[in-house]
N, C-alpha and C positions, 0 to 999 in steps of 0.2 A: 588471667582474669579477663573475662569480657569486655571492650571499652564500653561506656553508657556512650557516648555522641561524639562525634567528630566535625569536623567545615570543610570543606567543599568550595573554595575560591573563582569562582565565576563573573569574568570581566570587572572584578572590583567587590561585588558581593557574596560574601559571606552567606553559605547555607548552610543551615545545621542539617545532619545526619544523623538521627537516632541509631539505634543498632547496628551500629557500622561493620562489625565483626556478622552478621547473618548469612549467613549461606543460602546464594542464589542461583548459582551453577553449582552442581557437586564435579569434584575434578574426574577426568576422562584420559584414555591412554597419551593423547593427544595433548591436551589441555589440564593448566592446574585450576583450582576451587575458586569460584569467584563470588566475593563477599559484596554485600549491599553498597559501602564503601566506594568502591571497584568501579561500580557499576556506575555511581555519582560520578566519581573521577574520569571515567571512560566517556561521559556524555561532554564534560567541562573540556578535554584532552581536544576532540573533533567536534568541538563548538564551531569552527566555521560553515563549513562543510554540512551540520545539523542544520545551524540556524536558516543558512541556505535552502533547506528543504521543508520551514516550521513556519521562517518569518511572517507574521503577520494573517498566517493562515487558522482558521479554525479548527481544531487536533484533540479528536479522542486519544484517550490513556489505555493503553491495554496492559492491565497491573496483575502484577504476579504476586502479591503482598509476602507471600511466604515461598517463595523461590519456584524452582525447576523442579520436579521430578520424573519419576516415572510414572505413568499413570494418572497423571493429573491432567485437570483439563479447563477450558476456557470457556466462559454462559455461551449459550447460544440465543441467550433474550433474557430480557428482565426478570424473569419470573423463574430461571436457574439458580434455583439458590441451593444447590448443591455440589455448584461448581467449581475449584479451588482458583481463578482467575476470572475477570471478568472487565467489560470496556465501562471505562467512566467517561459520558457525553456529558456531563453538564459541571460546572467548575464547582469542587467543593467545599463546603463551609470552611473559614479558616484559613483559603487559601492567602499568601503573603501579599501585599500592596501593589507589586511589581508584576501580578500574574492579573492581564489584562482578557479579557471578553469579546465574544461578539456575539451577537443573534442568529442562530440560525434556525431553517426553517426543516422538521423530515419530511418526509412524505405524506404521513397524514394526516399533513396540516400542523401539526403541534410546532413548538417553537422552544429551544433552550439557547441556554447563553452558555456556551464552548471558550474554552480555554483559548487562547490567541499568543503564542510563544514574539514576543517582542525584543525580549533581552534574555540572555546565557541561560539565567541563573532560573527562568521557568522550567525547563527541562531538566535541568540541578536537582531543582526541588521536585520535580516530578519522580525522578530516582529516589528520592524519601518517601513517598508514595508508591511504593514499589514498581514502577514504570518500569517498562522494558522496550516496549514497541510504540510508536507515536503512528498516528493514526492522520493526517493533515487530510483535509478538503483539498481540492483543486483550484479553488476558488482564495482570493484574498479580502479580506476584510471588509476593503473600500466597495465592493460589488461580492456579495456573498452568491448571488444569484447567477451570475454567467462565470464559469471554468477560464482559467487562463490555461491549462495544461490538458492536454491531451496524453491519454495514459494507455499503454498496449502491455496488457498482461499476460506473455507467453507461461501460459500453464502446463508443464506436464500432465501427461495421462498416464495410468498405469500400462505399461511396457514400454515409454518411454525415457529418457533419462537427459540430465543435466545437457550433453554432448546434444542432445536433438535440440534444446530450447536455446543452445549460443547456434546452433547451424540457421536455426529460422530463424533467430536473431539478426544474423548477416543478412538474410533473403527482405525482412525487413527495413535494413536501413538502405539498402538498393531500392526498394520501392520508396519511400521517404526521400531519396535523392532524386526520383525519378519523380516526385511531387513535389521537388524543392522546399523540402521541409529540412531541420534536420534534428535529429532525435538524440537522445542520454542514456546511456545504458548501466543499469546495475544489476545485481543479482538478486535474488527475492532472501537469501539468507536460506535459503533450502536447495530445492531444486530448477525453480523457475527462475526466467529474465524479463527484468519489469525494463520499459521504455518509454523514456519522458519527453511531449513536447510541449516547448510553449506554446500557445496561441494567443491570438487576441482576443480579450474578454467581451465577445461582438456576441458572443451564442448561448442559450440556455444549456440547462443539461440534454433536455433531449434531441438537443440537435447536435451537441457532443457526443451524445452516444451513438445517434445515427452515422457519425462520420467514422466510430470505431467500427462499427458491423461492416461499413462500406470497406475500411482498411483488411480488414478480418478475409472479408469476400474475395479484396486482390489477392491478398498474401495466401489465400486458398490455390486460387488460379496459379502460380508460380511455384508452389511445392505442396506438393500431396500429401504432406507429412502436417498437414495445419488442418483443424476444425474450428468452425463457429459455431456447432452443433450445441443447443444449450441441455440439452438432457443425453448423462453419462452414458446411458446403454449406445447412442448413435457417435458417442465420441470417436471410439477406437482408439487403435494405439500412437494417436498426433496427438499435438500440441495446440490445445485450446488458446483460443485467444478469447479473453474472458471481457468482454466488451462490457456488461454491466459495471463496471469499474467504472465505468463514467456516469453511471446513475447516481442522482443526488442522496447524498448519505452514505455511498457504497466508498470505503476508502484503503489505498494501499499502504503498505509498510514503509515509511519514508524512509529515505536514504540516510545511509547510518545509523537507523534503529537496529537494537537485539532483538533476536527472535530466540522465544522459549526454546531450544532445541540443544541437546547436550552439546557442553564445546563454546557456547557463548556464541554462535556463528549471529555477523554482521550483513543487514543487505547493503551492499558496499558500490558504489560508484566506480565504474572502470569506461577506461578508455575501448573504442572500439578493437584496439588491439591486446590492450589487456585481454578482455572477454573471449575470445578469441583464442587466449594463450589457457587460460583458468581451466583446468581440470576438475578441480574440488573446490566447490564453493565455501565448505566448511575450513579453509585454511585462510580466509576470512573473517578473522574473528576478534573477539574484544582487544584480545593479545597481540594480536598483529596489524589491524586498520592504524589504530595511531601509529604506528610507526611509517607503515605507509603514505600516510595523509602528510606525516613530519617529513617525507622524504620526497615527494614528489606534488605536495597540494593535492587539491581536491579537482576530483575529474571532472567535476560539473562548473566548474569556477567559470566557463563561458553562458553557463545556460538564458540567463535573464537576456544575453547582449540582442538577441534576435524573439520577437514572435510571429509566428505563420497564421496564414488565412486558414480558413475550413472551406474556402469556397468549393476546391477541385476535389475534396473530398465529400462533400454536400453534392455534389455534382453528379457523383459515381453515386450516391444515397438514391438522388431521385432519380436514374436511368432504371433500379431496383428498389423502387420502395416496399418491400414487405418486410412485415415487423417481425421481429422475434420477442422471446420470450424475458418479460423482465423478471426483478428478484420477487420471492414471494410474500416480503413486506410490502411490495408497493401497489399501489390501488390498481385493479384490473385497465386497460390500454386500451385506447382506440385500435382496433388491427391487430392485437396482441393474438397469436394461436394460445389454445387451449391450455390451460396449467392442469396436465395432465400426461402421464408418462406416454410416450407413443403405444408401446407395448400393450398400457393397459385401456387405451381410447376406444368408445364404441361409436363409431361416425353421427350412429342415428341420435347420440345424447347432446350434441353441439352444431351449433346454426353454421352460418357463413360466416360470422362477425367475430366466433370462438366462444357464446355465450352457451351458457348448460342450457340445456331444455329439459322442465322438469319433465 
């Protein structure tokens, strides 16, 4: 018989779990079947190591309410309502007394009040709301408005592979040493390596993101196997570094969130030599992080001790200031080139400044 609800023990509180027994991963050769339960239990398990990557920060929900499948898919805007997943920005109704707020601002202007994980048992309960992936800002509470962390998202391309994104991962934290920063590496929970640094919360977004193109541009320079290139036909088979990630609104898969993907796979925190060793990111997973996390801590447990300047990186921005291309939610750019595939541009239909000429 099905249980009705279970609790879920989080730093002292009590969270109830509806349908505990639901299937959220179906099991894989690999992996056995992971139930809604599981999935509560697994957020409460590497509560440190989560919190570490939530506290205080403003955090979309990317809820899966009725599990994994094949086939299923996740909105790509508010108005996908035929989507089997979809992100919750704004905190909703009902939510428990302990699940605290803050204001933020998108891009066009609007404003919602986002969820702000302060204590365990918000991400607990987020798991009852079928959570799987946590979504944080860069930004904490107290200044929603300037980034404290700078974020370098090594993206695969197709005909690259996991192997290319820890090689440029390493050519990375050499440049970071070489700019006296020093950066945190995890895996994306897929194929990619995400890289986290602190900074001081001195800069808006767009001067965060100017400092990621600037990085994007070295790390070009140093291995030919990297693009900044933001539209796919000019990628090739490198490894994008997806700088819009530092665009306001635009947010990664935090550390020790699930990603929808068979297997329960974790984007998991590792040491530069971990990464390095990791073959298959998918043996990373629900099943195996806490045991990890119980065996050796959490690999970012230094991260807060230091935050770096963006000056020398601002630095390399304005020796090159030409803009690229932002995401296609956000309001047309001073300098911004044309939102227009190269392929299909016709010179004579765009000015100097990238504006259409009717």
């Amino acid at each position: 018989m099905a249980t009705s609800a279970a609790t879920v023990l989080a730093d002292g509180v009590e969270v109830r779990i509806s349908s505990p027994d639901r299937v959220i991963y179906e099991a894989t050769a690999l992996t056995g079947e992971v139930t809604k339960l599981m999935v509560a239990e697994y957020f409460a398990a590497v509560g440190d190591g989560l919190m570490r990557a939530l506290r205080h920060r403003p955090t979309a929900l990317e809820r899966w309410t009725n599990g994994v499948r094949p086939g299923m898919r996740l909105a790509t805007g508010p108005f996908d309502r035929d989507a089997d997943a979809f992100y919750q920005k704004r905190v909703p109704k009902g939510a428990p007394d302990y699940v605290e707020t803050a204001t933020i601002t998108f891009p066009s202007g609007r404003t919602a009040d986002e969820i702000v994980p302060t204590v365990l048992a918000t991400p607990v309960w987020a798991a009852q709301m079928g959570t799987l992936t946590f979504h944080p800002w860069p930004v904490r509470r107290a200044d929603v408005d300037r980034p404290d962390e700078l974020r370098i998202d090594l993206d695969p391309q197709p005909g690259t592979s996991f192997a290319d994104a820890v090689r440029v991962a390493g050519v990375a934290r050499e440049l970071l040493a070489d700019l006296e920063m020093v950066g945190y590496c995890k895996t994306s929970g897929n194929r990619g390596v995400h890289i986290f640094v602190r900074i001081e919360p001195r800069w808006e977004f767009l001067e965060v993101r100017h400092a990621a193109i600037a990085f994007g541009r070295e790390l070009e320079k140093r291995d030919t196997g990297v693009t900044t290139a933001w539209w796919k036909e000019e990628r090739g088979s490198r490894i994008f570094v997806d700088f819009n990630q530092n665009c306001r609104d635009r947010t990664i898969a935090s550390a020790y969130s699930l990603r929808p993907i068979p297997g329960a796979p974790v984007s998991t925190p590792l040491s530069w030599e971990e990464l390095a060793e990791t073959t298959d990111p998918a043996s990373l997973n629900l099943f195996t992080v806490p045991e990890l996390l119980a065996d050796r801590g959490d690999a970012w447990a230094g991260i807060d001790e230091s935050a770096y300047s963006l000056e020398r990186l601002l630095g390399l921005w304005h020796e090159h200031p030409v803009e690229l291309n932002f995401p296609p939610d956000h309001p047309k750019m001073p300098g911004e080139p044309p939102r227009v595939q190269p392929s299909k541009k016709v010179a004579a239909h765009w000015d100097a400044d990238g504006n259409r000429i009717e």
